[in-house]
ChimeraX commands (.cxc) that place a marker at each C-alpha (Angstrom):
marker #1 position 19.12,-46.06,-0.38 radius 0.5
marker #1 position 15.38,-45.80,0.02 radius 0.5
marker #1 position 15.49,-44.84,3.86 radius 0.5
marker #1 position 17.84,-42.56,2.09 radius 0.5
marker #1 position 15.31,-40.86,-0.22 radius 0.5
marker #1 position 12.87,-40.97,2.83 radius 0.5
marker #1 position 15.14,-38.67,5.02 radius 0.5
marker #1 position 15.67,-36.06,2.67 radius 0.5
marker #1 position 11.99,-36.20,1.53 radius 0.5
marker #1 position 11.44,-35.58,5.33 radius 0.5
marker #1 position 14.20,-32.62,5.52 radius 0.5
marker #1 position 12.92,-31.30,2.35 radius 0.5
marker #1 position 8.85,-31.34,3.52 radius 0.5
marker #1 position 10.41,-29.32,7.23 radius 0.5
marker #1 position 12.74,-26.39,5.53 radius 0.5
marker #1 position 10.19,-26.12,2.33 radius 0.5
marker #1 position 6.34,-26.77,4.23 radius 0.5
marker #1 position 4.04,-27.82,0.93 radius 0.5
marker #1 position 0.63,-25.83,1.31 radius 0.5
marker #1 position -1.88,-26.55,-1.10 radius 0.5
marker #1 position -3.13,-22.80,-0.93 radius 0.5
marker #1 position 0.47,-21.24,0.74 radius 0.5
marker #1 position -0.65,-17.94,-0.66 radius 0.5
marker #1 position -3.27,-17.62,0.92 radius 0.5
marker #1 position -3.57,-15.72,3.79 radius 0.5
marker #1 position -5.98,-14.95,6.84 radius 0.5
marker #1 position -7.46,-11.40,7.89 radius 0.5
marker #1 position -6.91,-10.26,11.29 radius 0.5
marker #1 position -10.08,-9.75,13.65 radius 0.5
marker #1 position -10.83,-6.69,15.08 radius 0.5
marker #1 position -13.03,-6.60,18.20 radius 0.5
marker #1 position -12.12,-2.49,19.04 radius 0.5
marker #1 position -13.92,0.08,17.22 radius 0.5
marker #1 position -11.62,0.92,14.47 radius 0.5
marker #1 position -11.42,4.77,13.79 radius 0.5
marker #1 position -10.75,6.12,10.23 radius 0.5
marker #1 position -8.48,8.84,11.07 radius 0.5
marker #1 position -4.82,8.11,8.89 radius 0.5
marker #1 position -3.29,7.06,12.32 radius 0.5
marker #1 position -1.73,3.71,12.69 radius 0.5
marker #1 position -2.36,3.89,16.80 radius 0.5
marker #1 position -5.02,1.03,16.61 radius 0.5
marker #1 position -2.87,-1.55,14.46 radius 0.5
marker #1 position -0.61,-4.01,15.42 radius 0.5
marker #1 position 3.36,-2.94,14.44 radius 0.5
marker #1 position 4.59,-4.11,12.52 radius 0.5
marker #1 position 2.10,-4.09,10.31 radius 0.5
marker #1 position 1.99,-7.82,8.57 radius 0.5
marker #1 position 2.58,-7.44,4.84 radius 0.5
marker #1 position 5.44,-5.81,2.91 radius 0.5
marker #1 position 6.06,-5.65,-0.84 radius 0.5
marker #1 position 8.95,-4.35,-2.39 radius 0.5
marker #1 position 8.62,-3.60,-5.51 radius 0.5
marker #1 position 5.86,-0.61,-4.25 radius 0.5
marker #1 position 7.41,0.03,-0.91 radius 0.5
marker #1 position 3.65,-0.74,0.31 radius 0.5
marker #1 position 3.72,-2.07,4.07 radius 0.5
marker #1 position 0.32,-3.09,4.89 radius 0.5
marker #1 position -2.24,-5.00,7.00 radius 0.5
marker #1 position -5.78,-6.33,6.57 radius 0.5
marker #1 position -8.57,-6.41,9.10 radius 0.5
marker #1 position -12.31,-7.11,9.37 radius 0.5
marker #1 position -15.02,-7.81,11.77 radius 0.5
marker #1 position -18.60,-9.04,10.89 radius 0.5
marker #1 position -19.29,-5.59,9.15 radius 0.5
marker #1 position -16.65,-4.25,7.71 radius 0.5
marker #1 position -13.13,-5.11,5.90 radius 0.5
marker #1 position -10.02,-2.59,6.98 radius 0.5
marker #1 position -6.81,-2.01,5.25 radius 0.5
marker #1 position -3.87,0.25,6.23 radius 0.5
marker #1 position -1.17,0.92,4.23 radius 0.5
marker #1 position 2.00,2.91,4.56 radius 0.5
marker #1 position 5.27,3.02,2.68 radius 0.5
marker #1 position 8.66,3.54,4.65 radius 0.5
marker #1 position 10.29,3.94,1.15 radius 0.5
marker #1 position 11.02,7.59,0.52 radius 0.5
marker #1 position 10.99,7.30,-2.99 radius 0.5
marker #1 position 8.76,4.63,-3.63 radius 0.5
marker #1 position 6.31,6.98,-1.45 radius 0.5
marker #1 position 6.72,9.91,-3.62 radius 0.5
marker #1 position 5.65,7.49,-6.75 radius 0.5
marker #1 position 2.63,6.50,-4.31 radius 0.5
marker #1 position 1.22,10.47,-4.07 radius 0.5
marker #1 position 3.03,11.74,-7.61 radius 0.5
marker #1 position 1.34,8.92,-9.82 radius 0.5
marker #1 position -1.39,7.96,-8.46 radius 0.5
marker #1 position -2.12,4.01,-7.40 radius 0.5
marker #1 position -5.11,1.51,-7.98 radius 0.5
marker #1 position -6.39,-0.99,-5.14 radius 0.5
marker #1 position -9.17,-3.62,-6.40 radius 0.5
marker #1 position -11.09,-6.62,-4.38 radius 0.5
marker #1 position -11.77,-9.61,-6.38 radius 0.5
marker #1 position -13.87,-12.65,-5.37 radius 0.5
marker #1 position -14.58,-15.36,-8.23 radius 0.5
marker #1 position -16.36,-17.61,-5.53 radius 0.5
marker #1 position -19.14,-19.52,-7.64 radius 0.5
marker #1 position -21.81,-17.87,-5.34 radius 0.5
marker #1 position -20.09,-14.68,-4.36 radius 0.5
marker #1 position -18.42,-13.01,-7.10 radius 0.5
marker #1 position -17.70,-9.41,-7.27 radius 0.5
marker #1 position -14.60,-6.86,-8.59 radius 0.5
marker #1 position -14.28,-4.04,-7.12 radius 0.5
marker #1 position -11.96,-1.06,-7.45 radius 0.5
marker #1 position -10.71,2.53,-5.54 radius 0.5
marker #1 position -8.03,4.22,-7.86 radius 0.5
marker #1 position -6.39,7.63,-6.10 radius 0.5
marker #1 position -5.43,10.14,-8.93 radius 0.5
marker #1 position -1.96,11.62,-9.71 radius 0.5
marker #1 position -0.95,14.67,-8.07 radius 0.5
marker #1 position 1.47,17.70,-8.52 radius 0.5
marker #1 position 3.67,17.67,-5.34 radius 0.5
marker #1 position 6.31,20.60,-4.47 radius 0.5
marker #1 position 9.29,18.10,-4.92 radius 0.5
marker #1 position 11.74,21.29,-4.27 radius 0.5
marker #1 position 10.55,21.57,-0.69 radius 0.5
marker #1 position 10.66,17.87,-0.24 radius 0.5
marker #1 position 14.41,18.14,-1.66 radius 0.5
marker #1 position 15.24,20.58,1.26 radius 0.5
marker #1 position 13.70,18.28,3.79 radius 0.5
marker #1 position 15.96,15.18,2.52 radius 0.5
marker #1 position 19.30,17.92,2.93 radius 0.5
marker #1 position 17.90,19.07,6.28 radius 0.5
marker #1 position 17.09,16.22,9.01 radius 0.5
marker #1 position 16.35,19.28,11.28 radius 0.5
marker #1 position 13.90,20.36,8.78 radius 0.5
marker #1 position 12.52,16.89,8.13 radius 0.5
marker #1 position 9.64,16.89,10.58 radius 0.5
marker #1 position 8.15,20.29,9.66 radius 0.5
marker #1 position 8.29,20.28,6.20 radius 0.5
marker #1 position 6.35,16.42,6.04 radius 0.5
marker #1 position 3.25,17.96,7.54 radius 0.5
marker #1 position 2.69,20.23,5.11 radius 0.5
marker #1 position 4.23,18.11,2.54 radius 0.5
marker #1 position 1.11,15.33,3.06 radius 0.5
marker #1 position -1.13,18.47,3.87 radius 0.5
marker #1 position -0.72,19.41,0.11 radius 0.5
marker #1 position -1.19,15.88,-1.51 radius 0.5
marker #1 position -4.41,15.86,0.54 radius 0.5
marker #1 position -5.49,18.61,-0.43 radius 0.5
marker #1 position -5.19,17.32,-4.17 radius 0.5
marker #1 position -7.22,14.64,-3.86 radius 0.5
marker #1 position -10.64,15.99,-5.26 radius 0.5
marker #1 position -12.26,12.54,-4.97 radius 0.5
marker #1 position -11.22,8.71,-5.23 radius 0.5
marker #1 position -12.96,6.79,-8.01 radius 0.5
marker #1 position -14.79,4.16,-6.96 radius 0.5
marker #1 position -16.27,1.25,-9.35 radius 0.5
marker #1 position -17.89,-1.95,-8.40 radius 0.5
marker #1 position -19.74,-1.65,-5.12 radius 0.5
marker #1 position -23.23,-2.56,-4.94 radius 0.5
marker #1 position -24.08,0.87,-3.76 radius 0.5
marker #1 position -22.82,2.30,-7.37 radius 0.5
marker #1 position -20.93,4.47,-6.06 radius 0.5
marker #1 position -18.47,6.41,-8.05 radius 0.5
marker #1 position -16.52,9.28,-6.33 radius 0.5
marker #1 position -15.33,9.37,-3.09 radius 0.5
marker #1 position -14.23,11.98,-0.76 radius 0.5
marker #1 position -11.40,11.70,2.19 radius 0.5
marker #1 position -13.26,11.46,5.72 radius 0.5
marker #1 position -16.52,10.74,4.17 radius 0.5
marker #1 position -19.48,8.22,6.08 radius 0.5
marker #1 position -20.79,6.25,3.77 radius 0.5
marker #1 position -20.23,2.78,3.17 radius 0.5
marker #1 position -16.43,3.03,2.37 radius 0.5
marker #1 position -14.19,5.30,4.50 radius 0.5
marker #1 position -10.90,6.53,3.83 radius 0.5
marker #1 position -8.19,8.66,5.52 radius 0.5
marker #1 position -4.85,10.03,4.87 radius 0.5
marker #1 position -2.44,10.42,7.91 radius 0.5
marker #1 position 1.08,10.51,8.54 radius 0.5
marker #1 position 2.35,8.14,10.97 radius 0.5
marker #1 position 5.41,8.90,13.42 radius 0.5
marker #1 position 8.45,9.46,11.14 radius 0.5
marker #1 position 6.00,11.08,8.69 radius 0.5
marker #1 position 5.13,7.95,6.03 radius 0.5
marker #1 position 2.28,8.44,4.54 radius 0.5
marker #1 position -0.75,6.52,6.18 radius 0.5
marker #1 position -3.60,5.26,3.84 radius 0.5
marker #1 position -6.31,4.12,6.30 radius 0.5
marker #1 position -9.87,2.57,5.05 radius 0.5
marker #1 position -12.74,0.93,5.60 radius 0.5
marker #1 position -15.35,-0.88,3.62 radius 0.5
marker #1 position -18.54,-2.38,4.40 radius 0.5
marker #1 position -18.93,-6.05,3.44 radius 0.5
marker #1 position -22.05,-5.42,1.72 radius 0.5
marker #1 position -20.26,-3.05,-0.05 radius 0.5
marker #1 position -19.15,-6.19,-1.84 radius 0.5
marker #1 position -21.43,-8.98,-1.20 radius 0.5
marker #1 position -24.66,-7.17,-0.46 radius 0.5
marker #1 position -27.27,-9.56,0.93 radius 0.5
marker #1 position -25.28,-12.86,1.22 radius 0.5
marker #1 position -22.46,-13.15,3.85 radius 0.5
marker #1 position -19.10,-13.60,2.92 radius 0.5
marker #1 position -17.83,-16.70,3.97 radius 0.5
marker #1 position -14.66,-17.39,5.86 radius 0.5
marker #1 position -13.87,-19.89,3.17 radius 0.5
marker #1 position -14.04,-17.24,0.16 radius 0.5
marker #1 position -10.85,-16.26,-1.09 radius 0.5
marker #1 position -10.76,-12.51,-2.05 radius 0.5
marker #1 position -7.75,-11.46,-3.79 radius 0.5
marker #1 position -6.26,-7.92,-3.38 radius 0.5
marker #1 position -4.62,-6.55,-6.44 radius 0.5
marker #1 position -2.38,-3.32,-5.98 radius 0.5
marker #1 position -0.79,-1.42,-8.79 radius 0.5
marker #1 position 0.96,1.86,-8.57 radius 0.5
marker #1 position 1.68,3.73,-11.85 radius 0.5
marker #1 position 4.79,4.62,-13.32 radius 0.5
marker #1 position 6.26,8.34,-12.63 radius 0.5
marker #1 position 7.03,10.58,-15.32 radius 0.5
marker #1 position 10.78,10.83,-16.73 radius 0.5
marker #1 position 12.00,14.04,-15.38 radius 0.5
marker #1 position 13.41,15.71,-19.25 radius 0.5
marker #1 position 14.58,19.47,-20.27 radius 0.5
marker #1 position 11.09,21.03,-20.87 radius 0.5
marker #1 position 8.87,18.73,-19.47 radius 0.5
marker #1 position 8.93,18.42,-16.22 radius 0.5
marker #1 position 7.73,16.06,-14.04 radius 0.5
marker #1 position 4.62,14.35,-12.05 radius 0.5
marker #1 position 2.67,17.52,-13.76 radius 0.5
marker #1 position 5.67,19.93,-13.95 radius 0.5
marker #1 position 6.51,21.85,-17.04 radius 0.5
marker #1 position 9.77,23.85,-16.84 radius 0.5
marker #1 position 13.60,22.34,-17.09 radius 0.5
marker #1 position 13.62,23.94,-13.21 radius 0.5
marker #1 position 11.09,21.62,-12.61 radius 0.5
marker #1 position 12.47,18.91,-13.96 radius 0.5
marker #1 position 16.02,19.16,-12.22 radius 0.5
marker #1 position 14.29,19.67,-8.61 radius 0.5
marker #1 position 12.50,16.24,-9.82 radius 0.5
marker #1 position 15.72,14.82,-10.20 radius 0.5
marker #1 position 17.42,16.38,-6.94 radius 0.5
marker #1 position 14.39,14.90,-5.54 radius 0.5
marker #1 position 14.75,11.44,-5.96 radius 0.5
marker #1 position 18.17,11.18,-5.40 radius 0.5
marker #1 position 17.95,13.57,-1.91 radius 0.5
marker #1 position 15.07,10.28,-1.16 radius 0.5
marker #1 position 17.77,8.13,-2.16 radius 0.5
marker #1 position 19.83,9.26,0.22 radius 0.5
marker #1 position 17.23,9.53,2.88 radius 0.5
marker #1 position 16.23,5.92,2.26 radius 0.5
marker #1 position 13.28,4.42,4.71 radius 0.5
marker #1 position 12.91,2.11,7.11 radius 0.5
marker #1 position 11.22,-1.30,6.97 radius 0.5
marker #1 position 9.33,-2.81,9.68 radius 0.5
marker #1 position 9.21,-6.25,10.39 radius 0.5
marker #1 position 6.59,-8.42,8.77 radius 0.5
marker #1 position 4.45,-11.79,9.36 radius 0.5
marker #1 position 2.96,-13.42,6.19 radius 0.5
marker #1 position 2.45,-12.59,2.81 radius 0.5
marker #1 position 3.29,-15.37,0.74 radius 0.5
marker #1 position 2.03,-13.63,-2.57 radius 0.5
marker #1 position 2.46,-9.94,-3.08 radius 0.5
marker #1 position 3.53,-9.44,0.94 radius 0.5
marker #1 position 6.18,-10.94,2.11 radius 0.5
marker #1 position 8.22,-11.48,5.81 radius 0.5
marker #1 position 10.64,-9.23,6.41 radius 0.5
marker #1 position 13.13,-9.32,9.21 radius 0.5
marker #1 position 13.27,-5.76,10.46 radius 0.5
marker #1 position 16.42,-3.37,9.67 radius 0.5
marker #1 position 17.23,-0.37,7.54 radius 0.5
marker #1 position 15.95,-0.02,4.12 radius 0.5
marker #1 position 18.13,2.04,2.22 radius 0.5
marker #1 position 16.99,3.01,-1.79 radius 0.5
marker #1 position 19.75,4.53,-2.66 radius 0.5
marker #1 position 20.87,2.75,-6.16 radius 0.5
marker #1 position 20.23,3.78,-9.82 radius 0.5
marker #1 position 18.78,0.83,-10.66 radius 0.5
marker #1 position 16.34,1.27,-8.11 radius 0.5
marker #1 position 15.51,5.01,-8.96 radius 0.5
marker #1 position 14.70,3.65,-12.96 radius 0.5
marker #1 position 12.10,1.47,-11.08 radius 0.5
marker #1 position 9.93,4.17,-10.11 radius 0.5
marker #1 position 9.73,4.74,-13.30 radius 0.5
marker #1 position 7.81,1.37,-14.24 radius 0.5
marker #1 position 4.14,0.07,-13.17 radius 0.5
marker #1 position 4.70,-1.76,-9.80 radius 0.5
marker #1 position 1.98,-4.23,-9.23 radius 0.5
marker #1 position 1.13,-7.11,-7.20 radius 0.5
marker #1 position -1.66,-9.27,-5.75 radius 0.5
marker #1 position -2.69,-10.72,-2.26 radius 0.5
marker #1 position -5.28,-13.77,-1.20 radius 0.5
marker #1 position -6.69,-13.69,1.44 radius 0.5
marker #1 position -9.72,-14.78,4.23 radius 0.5
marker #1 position -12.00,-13.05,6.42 radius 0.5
marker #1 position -11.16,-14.05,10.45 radius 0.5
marker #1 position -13.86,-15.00,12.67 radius 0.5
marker #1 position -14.47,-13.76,16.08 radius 0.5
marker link #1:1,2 radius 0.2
marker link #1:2,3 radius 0.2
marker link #1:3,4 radius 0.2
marker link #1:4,5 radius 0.2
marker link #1:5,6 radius 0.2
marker link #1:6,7 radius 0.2
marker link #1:7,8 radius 0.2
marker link #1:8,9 radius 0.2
marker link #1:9,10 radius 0.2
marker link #1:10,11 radius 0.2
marker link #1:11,12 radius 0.2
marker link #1:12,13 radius 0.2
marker link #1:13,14 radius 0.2
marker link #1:14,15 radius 0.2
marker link #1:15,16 radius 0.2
marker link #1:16,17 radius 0.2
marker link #1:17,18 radius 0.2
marker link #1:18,19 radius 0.2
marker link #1:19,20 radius 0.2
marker link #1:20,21 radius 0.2
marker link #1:21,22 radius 0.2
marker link #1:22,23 radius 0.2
marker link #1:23,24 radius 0.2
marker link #1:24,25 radius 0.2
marker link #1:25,26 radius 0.2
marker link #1:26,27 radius 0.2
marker link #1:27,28 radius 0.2
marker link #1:28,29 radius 0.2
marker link #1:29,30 radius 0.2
marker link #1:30,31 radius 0.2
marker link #1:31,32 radius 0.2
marker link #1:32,33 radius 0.2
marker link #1:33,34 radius 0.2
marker link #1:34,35 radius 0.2
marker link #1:35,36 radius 0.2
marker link #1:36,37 radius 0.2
marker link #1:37,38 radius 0.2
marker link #1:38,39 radius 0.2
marker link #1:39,40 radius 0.2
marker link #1:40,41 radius 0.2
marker link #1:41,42 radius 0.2
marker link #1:42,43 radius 0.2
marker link #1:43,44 radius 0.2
marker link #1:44,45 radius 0.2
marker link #1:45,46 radius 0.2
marker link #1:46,47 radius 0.2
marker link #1:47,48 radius 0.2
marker link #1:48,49 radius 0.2
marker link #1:49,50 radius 0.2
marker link #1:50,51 radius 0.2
marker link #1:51,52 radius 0.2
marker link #1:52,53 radius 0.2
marker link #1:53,54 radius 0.2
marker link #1:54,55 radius 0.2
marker link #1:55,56 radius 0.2
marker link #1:56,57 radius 0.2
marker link #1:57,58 radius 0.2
marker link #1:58,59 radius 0.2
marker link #1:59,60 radius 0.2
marker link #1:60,61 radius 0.2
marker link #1:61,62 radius 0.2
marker link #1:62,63 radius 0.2
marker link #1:63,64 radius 0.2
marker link #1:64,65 radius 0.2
marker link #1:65,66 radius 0.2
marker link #1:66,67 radius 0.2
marker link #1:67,68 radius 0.2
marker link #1:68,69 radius 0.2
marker link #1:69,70 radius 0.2
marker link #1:70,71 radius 0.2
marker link #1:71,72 radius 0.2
marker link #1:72,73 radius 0.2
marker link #1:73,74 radius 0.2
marker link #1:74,75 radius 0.2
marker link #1:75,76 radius 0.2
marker link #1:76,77 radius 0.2
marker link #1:77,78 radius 0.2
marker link #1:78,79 radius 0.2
marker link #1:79,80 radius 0.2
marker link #1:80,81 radius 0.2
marker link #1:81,82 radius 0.2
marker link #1:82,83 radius 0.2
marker link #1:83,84 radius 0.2
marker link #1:84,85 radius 0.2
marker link #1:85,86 radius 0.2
marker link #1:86,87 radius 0.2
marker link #1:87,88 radius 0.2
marker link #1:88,89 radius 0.2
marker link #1:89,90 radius 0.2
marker link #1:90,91 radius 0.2
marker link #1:91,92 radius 0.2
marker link #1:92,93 radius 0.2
marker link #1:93,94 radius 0.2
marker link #1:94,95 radius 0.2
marker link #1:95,96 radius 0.2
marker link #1:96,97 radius 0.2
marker link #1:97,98 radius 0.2
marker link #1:98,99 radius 0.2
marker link #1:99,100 radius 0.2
marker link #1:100,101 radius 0.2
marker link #1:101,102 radius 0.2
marker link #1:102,103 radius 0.2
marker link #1:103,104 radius 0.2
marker link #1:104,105 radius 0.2
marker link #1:105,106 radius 0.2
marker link #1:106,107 radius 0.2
marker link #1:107,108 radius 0.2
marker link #1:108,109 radius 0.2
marker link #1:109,110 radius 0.2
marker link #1:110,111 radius 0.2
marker link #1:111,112 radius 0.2
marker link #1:112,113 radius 0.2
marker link #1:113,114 radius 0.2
marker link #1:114,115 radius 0.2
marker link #1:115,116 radius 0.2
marker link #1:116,117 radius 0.2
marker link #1:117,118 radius 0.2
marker link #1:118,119 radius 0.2
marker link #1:119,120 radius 0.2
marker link #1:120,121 radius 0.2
marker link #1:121,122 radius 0.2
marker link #1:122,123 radius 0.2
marker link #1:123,124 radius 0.2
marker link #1:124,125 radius 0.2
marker link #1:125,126 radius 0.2
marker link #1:126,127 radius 0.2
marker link #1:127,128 radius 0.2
marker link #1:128,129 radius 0.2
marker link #1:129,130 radius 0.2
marker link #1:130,131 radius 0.2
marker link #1:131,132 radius 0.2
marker link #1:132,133 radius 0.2
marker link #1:133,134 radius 0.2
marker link #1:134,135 radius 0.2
marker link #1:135,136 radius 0.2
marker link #1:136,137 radius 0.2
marker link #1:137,138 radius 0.2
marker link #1:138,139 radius 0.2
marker link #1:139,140 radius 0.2
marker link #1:140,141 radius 0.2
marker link #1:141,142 radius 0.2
marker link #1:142,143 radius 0.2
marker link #1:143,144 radius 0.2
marker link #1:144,145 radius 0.2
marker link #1:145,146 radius 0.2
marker link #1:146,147 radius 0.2
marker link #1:147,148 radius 0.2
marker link #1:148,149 radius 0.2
marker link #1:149,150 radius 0.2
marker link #1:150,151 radius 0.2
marker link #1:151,152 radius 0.2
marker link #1:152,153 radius 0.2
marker link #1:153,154 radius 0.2
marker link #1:154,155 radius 0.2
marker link #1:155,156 radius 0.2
marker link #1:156,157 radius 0.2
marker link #1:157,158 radius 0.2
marker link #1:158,159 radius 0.2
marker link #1:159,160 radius 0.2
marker link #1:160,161 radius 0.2
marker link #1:161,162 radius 0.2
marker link #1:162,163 radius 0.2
marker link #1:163,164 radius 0.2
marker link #1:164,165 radius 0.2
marker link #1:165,166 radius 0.2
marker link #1:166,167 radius 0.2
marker link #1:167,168 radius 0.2
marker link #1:168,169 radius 0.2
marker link #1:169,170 radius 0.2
marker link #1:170,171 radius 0.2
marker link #1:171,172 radius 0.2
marker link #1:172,173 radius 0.2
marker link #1:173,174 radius 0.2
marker link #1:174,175 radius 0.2
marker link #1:175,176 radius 0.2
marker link #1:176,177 radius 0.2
marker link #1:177,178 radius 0.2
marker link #1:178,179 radius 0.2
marker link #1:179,180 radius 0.2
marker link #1:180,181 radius 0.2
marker link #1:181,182 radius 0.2
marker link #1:182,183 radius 0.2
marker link #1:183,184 radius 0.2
marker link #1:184,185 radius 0.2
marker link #1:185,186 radius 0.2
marker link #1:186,187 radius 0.2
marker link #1:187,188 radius 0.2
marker link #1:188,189 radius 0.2
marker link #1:189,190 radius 0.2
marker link #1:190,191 radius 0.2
marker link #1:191,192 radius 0.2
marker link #1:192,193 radius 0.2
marker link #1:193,194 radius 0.2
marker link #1:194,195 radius 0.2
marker link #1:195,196 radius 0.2
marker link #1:196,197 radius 0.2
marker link #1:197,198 radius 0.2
marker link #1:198,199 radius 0.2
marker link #1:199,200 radius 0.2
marker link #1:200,201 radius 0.2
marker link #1:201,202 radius 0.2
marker link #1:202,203 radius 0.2
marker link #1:203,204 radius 0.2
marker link #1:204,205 radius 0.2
marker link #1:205,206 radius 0.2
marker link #1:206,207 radius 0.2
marker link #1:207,208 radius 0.2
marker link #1:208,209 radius 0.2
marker link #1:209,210 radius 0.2
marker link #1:210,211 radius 0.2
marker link #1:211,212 radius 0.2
marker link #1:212,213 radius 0.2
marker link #1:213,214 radius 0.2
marker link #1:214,215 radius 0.2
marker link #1:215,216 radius 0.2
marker link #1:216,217 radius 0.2
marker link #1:217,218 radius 0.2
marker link #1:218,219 radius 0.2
marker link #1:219,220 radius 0.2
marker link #1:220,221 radius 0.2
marker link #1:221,222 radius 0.2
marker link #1:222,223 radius 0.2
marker link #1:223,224 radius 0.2
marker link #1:224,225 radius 0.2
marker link #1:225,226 radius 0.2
marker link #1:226,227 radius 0.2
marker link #1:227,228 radius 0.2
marker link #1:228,229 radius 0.2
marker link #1:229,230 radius 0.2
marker link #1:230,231 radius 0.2
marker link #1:231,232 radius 0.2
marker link #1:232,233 radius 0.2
marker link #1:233,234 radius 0.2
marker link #1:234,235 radius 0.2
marker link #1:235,236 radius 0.2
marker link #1:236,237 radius 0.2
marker link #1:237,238 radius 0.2
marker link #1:238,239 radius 0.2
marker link #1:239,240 radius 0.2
marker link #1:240,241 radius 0.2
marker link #1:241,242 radius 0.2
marker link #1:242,243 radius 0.2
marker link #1:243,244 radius 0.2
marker link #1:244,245 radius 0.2
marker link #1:245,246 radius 0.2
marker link #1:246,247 radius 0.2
marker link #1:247,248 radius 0.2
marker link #1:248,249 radius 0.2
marker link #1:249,250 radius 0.2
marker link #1:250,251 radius 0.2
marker link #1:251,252 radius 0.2
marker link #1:252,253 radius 0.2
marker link #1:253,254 radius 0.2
marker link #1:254,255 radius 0.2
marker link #1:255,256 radius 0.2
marker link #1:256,257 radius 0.2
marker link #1:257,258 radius 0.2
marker link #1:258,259 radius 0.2
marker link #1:259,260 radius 0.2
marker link #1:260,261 radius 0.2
marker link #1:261,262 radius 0.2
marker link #1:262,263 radius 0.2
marker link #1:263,264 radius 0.2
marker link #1:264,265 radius 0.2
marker link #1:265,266 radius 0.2
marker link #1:266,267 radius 0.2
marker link #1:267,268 radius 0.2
marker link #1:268,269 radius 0.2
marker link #1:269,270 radius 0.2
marker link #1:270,271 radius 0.2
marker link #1:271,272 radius 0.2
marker link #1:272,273 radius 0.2
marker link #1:273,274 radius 0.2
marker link #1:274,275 radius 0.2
marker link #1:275,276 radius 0.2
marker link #1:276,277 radius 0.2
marker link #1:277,278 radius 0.2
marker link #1:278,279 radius 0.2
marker link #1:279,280 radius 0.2
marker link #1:280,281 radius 0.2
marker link #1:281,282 radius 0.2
marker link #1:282,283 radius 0.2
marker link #1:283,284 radius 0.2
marker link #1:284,285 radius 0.2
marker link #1:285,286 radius 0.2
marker link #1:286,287 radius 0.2
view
């Protein structure tokens, strides 16, 4: 009976590994000059990380200067809550001799949902109405509040060269590509960070608004606006997404095994209109 126990304690410890810190996971290193342009071309694909409840597909770099993050959602409708309500990425570090919390939040924005809706009815018209489409939500973004850095800064502008870069692309199939870049002494300032500091990365993305008669929604204020909302999400429904494979992400990310990722349900739909959030922990790689 005991060599019993032992077996199954044994078959048990190989299909469920125990990992004092499982959800923890490592950066990648990046020994290429890394461009901050909105373009995926310099990352690895799939990109490493996926979380569901956001539709956020995602990866996380550094070298000795600087931490990187792409992320991208192949979720048409979770990617319309992305740019319509506005989402929230912070850095956290509690290390006893490192600690810092830092935060970029991009704003809500007003997005022509009706020519979306055509784009969803029209896979001809697809590609040339997505440029445009992520031209516009660009365009809205004024500035990106920033909180926490050691350089105080507050506002930030797309393309800018300071400290912390960011971009907004478009990748092949036209998902929306957030692309940044942020100096480690953005966080740390004098001391290094140590490849034995866990820094957690907490996303949230906020709720949309409830398309109703009169009010609209994501900024809209006519019932016309409000039933193109609703078109809307259900044309993205029908559009679904696709969902790249994945390696990792044992807290907020998680492995994924490739395939179709269709959004199509009601159930679904109500989530976009709920807070999605979720957290990641991670290390810095070494060259």
């Amino acid at each position: 009976m005991k060599k019993l126990s032992l077996a199954l304690l044994l078959v048990w410890t190989i299909v469920f590994p125990i990992h004092a810190q499982s959800d923890v996971s490592k950066s990648v290193w990046k020994s290429n000059t890394v461009i901050i342009d909105g373009d995926t071309k310099e990352w690895n694909k799939p990109l490493n990380f996926y979380e569901d409840k956001t539709g956020l597909n995602y990866a996380i770099a550094n070298d000795n200067k600087n931490l990187y993050f792409v992320f991208t959602s192949p979720d048409g409708m979770k990617m319309r809550r992305i740019m319509s309500a506005g989402w929230r990425i912070e850095l956290i570090s509690k290390e006893k001799k490192n600690k810092f919390k830092t935060s970029l939040t991009f704003p809500a924005t007003r997005m022509n949902w009706m020519e979306d809706r055509m784009a969803n009815n029209n896979p001809m018209a697809r590609k040339v109405v997505a440029n445009p489409f992520v031209s516009d939500y660009k365009s809205q973004i004024t500035s990106i509040e920033a909180r926490g850095f050691k350089s105080d800064l507050r506002e930030l502008n797309l393309n800018g060269s300071n400290g912390i870069r960011i971009a907004i692309g478009a990748d092949s199939l036209q998902h929306i590509v957030y692309e940044m870049a942020i100096a480690l002494n953005e966080l740390s300032g004098d001391r290094n960070i140590s490849q034995d500091d866990v820094i957690v990365l907490n996303i949230s993305v906020n709720a949309m608004e409830r398309p109703t008669l009169g009010g609209g929604y994501g900024g809209a204020n006519s019932e016309i606006e409000g039933n193109r909302a609703q078109g809307a999400i259900a044309g993205a429904g029908r559009s679904g997404g696709g969902r790249s494979g994945m390696g990792g992400g044992r807290s907020g990310g998680r492995m994924s095994h490739g395939g179709s990722h269709g959004a199509g349900g009601s159930g679904e739909r109500s989530g976009l209109f709920e807070k999605a959030s979720f957290k990641q922990k991670f290390r810095l790689a070494g060259s």
